[in-house]
N, C-alpha and C positions, 0 to 999 in steps of 0.2 A: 343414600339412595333408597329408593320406594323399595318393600320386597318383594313386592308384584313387578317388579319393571324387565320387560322384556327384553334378551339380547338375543342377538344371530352372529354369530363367530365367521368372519370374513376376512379376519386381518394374517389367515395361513397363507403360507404362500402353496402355488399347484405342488411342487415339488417336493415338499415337507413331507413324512412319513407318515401314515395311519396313529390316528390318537392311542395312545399306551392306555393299556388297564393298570388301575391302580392298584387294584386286587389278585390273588394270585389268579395265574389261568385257567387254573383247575376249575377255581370258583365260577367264573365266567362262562366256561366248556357244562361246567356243569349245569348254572339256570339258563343254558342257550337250550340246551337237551331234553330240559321239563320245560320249558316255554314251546316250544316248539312242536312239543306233542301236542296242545292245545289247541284251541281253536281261536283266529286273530281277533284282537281288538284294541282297543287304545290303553296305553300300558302307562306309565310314569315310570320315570328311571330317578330315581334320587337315593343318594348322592351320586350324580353323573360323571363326576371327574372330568375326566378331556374327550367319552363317550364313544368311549371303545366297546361298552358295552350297547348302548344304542344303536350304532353303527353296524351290528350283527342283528340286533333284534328287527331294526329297518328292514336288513335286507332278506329276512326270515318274512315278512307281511305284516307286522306289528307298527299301527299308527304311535307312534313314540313322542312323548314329550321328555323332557328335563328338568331337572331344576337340582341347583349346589349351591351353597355357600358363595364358593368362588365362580361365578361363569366366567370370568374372564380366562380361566384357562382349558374352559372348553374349544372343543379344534373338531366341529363338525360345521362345515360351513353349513348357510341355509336353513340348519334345524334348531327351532328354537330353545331358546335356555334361559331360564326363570331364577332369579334369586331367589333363596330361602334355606330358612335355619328348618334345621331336620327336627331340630327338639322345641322348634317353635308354632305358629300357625302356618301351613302353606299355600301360596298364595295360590288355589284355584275353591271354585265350586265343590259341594257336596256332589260326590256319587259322579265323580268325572271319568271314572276311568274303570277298567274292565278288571285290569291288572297291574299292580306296583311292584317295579321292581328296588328291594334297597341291600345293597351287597355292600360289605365291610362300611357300615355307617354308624351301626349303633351303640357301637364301644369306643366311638369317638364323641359321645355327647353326653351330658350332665343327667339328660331325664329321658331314657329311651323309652318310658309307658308314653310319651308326648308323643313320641312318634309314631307308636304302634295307635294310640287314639287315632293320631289325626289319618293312617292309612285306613281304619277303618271309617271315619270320615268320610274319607276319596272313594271307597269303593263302593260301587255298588252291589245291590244284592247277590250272593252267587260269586262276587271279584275274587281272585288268587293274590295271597301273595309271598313274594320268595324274598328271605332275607337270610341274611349269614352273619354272625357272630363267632368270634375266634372260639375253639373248643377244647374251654379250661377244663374239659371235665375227664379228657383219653385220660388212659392207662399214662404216658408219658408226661401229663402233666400232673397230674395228682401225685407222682414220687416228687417231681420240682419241687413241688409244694410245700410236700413233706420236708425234703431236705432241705430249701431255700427258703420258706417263706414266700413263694410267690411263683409266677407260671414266665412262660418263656415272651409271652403277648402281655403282659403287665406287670411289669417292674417297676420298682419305686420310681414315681416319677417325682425325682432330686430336683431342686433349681438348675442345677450344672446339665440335667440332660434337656431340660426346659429352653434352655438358654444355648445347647447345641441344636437342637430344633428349631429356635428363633432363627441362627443364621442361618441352616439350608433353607427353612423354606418361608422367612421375613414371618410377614403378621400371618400367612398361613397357615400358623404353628398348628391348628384342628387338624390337618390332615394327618399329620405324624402322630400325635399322641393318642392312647390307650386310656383313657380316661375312665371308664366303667367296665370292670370284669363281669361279662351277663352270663349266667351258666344257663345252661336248658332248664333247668326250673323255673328261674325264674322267666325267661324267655314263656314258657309256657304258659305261664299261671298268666301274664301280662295278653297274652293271644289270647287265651279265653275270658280274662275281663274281660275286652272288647270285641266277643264275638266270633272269634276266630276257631278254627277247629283243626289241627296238624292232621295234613292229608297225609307226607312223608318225611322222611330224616334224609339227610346222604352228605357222605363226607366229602370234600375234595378230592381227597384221594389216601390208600394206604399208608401208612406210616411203614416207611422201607425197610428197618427192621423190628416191627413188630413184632416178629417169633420171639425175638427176648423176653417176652413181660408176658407171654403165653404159662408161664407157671403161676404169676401174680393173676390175672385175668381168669384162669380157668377158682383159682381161690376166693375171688371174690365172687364168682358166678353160683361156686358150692356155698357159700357162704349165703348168699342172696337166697336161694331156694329153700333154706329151712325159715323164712321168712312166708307166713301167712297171706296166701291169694288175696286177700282180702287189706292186707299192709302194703302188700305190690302193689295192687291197682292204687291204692292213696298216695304211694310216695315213687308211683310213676318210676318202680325199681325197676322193670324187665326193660325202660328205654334207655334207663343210664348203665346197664351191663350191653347195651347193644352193641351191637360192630363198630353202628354209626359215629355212636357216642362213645363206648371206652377204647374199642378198636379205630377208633377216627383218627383223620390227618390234623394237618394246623384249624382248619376252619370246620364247623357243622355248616349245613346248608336247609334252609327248613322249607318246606311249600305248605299253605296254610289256605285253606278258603274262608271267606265271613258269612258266617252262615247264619247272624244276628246282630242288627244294631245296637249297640249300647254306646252311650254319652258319658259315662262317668261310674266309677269305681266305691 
């Protein structure tokens, strides 16, 4: 199938239930809250999932497009839905759209700077945009780390969990797996290659018992400040001792404006 090839989802029946988010709610709740402060224009939702995210941004005044890997298991009648690989080319014009939105997409693909090029691609000058990346970097995963070798969002991914993935979700299997642990650095460094400039941070939500790693936290923060203004600002220390980032939930959430074109790294 062409990756331009347009679909419209009509085979729901009336009675079926509102499309599921495939991301947590929080996440959702949250770029509904920064979108919505804004002023409306035509947004891109990708990865759409079944476009439960859409379907809020719709009815907030945001002209909404789509586009996922799978449309077929998009569930908004009437609103269009575009194939397309996130870490590929997508299939619209330069400079289409106002705002992109990409929540829980880019720790599921092989080359997420492909994706953040091509959003700045799509935006035009002045365009927002809000993406989320799981947040390897809290207070709670960094002990994971420590003790396991790895975080609670990327675990070795074995043939055996490969291949339990294959059966819930067949050739799906992209949606399920964790494929690239993206930390806020590098997340950042890849926004300002192409232009982009972090308006704000914000987590999903609390980690419910954070008080516990309040001894570790407050140590690393003493720890951080005998560290030279001038080292901070290089190695972007005062954003990973933040609330956002070391006191963060499962997910960071970023809003980013392009505040310069650039093509290539």
């Amino acid at each position: 199938m062409d990756s331009s090839e347009v679909h419209f989802s009509t085979a729901r029946p009336a009675d079926e239930s509102a499309p599921a988010p495939l991301a947590h709610q929080a996440v959702h709740d949250t770029a509904v809250n920064i979108l919505q402060a804004l002023s409306k224009g035509k947004l891109l939702d990708v990865p759409a999932g079944e476009g439960a995210l859409a379907a809020r941004l719709i009815a907030t005044g945001f002209e909404v497009q789509c586009c996922d890997l799978y449309p077929e298991i998009f569930r908004l009648p009437a609103v269009e839905i575009r194939r397309g690989e996130l870490g590929g080319t997508l299939p619209y014009p330069d400079q289409s759209f106002d705002y992109v939105a990409c929540l829980e997409g880019l720790e599921h693909i092989e080359n997420p700077q492909q994706a953040i090029r091509e959003f700045a691609r799509l935006l035009r000058p002045g365009g927002r945009l809000i993406t989320s990346v799981p947040n390897i970097q809290n207070i709670e995963e960094r002990l994971k780390w420590l003790v396991y070798g790895y975080t609670s969002h990327f675990k070795p991914i074995t043939r055996a969990s490969v291949e339990s993935a294959r059966r819930e979700f067949g050739e799906r299997v992209q949606v399920a797996l964790h494929v690239n642990a993206i930390s806020y650095s590098e997340l950042r460094y890849a926004l300002e290659e192409y232009g982009f400039e972090i308006v704000r941070l914000y987590r999903d939500k609390p980690k419910a018992h954070a008080w516990a790693y309040w001894p570790i936290v407050a140590l690393i923060r003493v720890i951080a400040s005998f560290t030279s203004e001038r080292k901070q600002g290089e190695r972007w220390t005062k954003e990973l001792i933040s609330d956002e980032v070391l006191l963060g939930g499962n997910t960071l959430i970023v809003h980013a404006i392009l505040k310069e074109r650039r093509t290539t790294i």
